[in-house]
C-alpha positions as CSV (number, residue, x, y, z in Angstrom):
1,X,135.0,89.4,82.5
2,X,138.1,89.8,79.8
3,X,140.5,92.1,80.5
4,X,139.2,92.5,84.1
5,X,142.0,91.8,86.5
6,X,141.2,89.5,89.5
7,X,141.7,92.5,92.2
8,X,139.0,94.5,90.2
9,X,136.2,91.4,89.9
10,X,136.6,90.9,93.6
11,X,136.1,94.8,94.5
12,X,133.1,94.5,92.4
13,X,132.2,91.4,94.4
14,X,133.3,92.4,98.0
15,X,132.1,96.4,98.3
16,X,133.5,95.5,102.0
17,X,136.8,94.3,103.6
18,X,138.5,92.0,101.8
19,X,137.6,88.8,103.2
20,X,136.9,85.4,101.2
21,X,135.3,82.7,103.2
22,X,137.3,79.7,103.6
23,X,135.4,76.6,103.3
24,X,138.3,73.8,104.0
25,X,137.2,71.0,106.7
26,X,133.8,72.2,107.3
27,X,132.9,68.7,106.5
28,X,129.1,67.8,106.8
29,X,128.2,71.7,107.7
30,X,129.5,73.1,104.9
31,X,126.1,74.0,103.2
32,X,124.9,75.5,106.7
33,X,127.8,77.9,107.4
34,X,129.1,78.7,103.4
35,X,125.0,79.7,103.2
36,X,125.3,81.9,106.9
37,X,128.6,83.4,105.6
38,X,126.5,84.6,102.7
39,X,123.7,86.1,104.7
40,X,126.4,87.5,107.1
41,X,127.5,89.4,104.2
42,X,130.7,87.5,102.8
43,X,130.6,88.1,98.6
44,X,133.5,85.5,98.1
45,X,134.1,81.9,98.6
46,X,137.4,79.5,98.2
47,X,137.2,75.7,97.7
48,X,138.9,72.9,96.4
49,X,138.2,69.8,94.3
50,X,139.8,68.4,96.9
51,X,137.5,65.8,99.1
52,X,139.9,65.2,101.7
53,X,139.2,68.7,103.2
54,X,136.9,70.2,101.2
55,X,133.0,69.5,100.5
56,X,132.6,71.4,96.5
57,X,129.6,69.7,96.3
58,X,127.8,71.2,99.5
59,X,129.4,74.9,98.9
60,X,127.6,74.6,95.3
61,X,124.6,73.3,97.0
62,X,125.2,76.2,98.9
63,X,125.1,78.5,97.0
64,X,122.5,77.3,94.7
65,X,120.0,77.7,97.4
66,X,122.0,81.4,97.8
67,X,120.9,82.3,95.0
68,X,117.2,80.6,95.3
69,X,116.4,82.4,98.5
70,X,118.1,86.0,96.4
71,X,120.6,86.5,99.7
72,X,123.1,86.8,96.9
73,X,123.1,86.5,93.0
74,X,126.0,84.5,90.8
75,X,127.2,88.2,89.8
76,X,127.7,89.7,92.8
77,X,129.9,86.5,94.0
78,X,133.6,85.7,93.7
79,X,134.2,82.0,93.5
80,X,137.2,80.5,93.7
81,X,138.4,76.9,93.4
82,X,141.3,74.7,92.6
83,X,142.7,71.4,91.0
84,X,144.7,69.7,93.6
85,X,147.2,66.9,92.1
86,X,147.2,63.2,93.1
87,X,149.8,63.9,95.8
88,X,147.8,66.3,97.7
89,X,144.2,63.3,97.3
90,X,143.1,60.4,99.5
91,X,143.4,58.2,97.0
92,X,140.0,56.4,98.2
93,X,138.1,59.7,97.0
94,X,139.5,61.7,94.7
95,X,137.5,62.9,91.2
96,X,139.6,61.8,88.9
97,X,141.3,58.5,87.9
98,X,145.0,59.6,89.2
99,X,146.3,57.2,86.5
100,X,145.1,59.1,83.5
101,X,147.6,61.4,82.2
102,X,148.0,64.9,83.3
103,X,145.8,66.6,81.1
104,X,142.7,64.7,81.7
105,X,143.2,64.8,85.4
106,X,142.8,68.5,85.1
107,X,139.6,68.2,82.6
108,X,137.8,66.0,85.1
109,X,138.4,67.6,88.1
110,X,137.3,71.1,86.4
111,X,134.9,69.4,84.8
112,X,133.9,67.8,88.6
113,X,133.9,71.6,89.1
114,X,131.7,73.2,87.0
115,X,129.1,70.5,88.0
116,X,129.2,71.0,91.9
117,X,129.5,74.5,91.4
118,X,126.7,74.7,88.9
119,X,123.9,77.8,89.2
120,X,120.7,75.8,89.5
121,X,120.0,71.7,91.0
122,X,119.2,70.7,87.2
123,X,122.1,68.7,86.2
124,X,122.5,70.2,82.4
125,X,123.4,74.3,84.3
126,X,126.6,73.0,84.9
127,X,127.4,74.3,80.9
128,X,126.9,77.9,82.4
129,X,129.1,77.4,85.4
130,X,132.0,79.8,85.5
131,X,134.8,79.9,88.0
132,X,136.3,83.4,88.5
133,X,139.6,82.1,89.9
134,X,141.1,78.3,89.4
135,X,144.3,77.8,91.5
136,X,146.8,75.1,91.3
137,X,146.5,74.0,94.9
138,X,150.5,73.6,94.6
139,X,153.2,73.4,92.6
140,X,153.7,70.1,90.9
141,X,157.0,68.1,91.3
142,X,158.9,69.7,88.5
143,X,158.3,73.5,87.2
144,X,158.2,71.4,83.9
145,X,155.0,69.5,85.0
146,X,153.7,73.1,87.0
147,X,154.1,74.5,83.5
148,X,152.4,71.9,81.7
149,X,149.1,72.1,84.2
150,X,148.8,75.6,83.9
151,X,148.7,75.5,80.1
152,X,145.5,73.0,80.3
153,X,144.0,75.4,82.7
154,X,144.6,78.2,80.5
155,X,142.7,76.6,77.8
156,X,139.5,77.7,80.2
157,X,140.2,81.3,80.6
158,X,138.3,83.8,80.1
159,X,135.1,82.1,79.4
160,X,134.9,79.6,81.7
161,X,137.5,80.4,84.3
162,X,138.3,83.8,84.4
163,X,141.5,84.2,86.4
164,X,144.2,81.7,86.8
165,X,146.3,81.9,90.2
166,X,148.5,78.9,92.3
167,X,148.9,78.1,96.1
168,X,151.7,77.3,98.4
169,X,154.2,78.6,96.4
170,X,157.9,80.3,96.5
171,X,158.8,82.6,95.4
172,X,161.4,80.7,92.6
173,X,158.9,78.4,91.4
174,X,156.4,81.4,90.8
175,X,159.0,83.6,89.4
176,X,159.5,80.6,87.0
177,X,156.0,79.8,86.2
178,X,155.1,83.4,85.5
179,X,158.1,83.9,83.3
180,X,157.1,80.7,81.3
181,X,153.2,80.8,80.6
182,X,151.1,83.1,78.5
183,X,148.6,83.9,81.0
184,X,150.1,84.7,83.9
185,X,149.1,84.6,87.5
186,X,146.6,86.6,88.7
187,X,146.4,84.8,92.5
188,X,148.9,83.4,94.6
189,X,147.4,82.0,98.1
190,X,149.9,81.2,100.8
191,X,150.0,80.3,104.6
192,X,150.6,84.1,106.1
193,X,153.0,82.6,108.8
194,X,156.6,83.8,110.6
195,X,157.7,80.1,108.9
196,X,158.0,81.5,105.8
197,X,159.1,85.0,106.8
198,X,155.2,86.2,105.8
199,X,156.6,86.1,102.2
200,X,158.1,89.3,102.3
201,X,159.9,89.1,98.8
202,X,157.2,87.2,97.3
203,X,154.8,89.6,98.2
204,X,157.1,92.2,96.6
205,X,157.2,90.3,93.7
206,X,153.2,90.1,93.6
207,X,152.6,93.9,94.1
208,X,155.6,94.6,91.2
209,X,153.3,92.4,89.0
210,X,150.0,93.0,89.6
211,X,149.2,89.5,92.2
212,X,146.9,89.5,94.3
213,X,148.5,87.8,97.8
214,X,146.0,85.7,99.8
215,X,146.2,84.6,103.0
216,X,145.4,81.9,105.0
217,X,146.5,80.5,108.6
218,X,146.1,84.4,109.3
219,X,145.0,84.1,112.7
220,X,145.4,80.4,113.7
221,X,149.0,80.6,112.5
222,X,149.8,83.8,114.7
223,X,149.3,84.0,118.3
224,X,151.9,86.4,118.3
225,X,150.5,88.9,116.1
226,X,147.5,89.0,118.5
227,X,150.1,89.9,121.1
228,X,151.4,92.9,119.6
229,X,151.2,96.1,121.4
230,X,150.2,97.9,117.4
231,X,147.1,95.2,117.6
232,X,146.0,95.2,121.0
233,X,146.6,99.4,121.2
234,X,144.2,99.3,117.5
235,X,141.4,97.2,119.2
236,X,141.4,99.1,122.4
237,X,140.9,102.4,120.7
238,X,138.6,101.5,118.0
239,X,136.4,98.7,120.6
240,X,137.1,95.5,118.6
241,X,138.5,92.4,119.0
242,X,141.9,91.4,118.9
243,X,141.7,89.3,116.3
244,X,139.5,91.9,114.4
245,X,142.8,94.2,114.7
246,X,145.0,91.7,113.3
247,X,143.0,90.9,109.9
248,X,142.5,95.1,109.6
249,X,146.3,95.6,110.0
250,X,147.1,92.8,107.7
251,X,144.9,94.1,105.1
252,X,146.7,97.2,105.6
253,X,149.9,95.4,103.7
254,X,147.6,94.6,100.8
255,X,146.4,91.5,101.7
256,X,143.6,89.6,100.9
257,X,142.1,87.6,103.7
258,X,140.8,84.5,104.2
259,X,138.6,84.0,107.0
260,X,136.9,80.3,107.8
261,X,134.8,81.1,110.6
262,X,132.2,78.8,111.6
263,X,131.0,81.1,114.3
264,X,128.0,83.2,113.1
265,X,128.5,85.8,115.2
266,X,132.4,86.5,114.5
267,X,131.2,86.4,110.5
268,X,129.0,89.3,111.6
269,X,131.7,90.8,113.8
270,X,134.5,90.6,111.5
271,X,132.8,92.3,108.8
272,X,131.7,95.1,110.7
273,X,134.6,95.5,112.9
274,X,137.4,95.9,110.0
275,X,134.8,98.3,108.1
276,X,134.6,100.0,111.9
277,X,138.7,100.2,111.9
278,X,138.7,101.6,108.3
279,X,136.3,104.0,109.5
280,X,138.1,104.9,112.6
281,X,141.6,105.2,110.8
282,X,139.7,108.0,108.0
283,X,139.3,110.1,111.5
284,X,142.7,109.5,112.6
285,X,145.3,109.2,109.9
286,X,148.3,109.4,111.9
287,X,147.3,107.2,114.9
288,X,146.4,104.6,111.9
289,X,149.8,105.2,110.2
290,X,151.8,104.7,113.4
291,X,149.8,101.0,114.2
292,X,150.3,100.4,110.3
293,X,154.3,101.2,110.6
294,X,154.6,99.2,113.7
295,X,152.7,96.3,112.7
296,X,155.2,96.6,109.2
297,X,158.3,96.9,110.8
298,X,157.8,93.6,112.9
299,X,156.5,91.4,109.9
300,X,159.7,92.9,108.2
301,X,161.7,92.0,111.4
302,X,160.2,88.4,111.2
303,X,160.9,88.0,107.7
304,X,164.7,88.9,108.5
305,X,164.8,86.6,111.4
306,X,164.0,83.7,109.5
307,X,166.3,84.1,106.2
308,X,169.0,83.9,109.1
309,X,167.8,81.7,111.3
């Protein structure tokens, strides 16, 4: 709603750890597993108008019958999606005409948007479709050009799009961006790998003003977190997995989380097993404070690692 910032309307949405399910190259079983996700207990989705790796069309379809079948109403969802520029397209399916000018490639792939997203199959509900966050997939080639897209998207907000937020980003180009538009960022959603020193400044620069930091790549990106003595020592006391003891000690920095699953049972074991950390780290505050510090001091150590190196 207006004035509600995007960490508050996904709280309202979540109630649970902060995961949103990814939905990139799930391809023809998009509608199967966006639909178990739902019933697993996931409140929040991500997708692109973006056909190359994305299916919009089958996470509305969905979540229509989501919302049918009452395993989850529009309210108590977070939706996200994003307008990815020609550059990031197959050309051969994209849903816009990449030779219209800026402004209307934006207004048709929104508008591409609001109609695979729409509440109900009949064709005229996509007038009440409303995205809670719209990212810029990525920066555009100049922060001249970034500026100019965000300022069409802006035009949404708060009625139809209620947050506003960009992907693969540094931290200079969002600095700039945020410092030149009206609305300012309310998202950013990066690859959470040791590449990018696990956008240790950028992340500063998010909590300083109020962004929420998404993550994706969390667990396919780092092998070596699973590794660590902080994350196997958290899922040998608590009885989880690994992988579960990563995403709770991630979180733990202030992350939101996205997790693409398409196994049923780890969308079901996820979910319960960072609520059974949480739980476990109430009991024991200082055994969850010394996994939390360790797990800290090495992303720190990364991100030091790779401004030299």
């Amino acid at each position: 709603m207006a004035g509600e910032t995007v960490a508050t309307a996904l709280a309202k949405a979540i109630g649970r750890p902060a995961f949103i399910y990814g939905t990139a190259w799930k391809k023809a079983e998009t509608t199967r597993l966006v639909q178990e996700a739902l019933a697993s207990g996931f409140t929040a989705v991500d997708t692109a108008a973006q056909p190359k790796h994305y299916r919009e069309d089958l996470v509305g379809k969905a979540l229509r019958n989501s919302f049918e079948s009452d395993i989850i109403s529009r309210e108590r969802l977070f939706l996200q999606t994003k307008f990815t520029a020609p550059g990031g397209q197959s050309l051969s399916n994209i849903p816009y005409n990449p030779d219209d000018e800026l402004q209307v490639q934006i207004e048709t792939s929104v508008k591409s948007s609001f109609r695979n997203l729409r509440p109900r199959e009949e064709t005229e509900s996509e007038n009440e479709t409303y995205i809670d966050c719209l990212l810029l997939h990525s920066p555009l080639d100049t922060l001249e050009s970034t500026v100019q897209a965000w300022k069409v998207l802006e035009s949404y907000v708060p009625k139809r799009i209620r947050h506003l937020g960009i992907s693969n980003v540094d931290l200079q180009i969002l600095q700039g961006l945020y410092d030149s538009v009206e609305i300012k960022p309310a998202v950013v959603q990066n690859r959470f790998i040791p590449m990018t020193g696990y956008d240790v400044e950028l992340r500063e620069f998010c909590a300083d003003k109020g962004i929420m930091y998404e993550s994706f790549w969390t667990l396919t990106g780092n092998p070596n977190l699973l590794r660590l003595e902080s994350v196997q020592d958290l899922a040998a006391k608590v009885r989880v997995a690994p992988e579960v003891g990563c995403y709770a000690l991630v979180m733990a920095l202030g992350i939101t989380t996205l997790n693409g699953t398409t196994s049923t049972e780890h969308m079901k074991d996820d979910l319960a097993g960072v609520l059974k950390v949480q739980e476990w780290a109430s009991e024991h505050p200082e055994e969850w404070q010394k996994a939390k510090d360790s797990f800290r001091t090495f992303i720190g150590a990364m991100s030091k690692i790779d401004t030299l190196g």
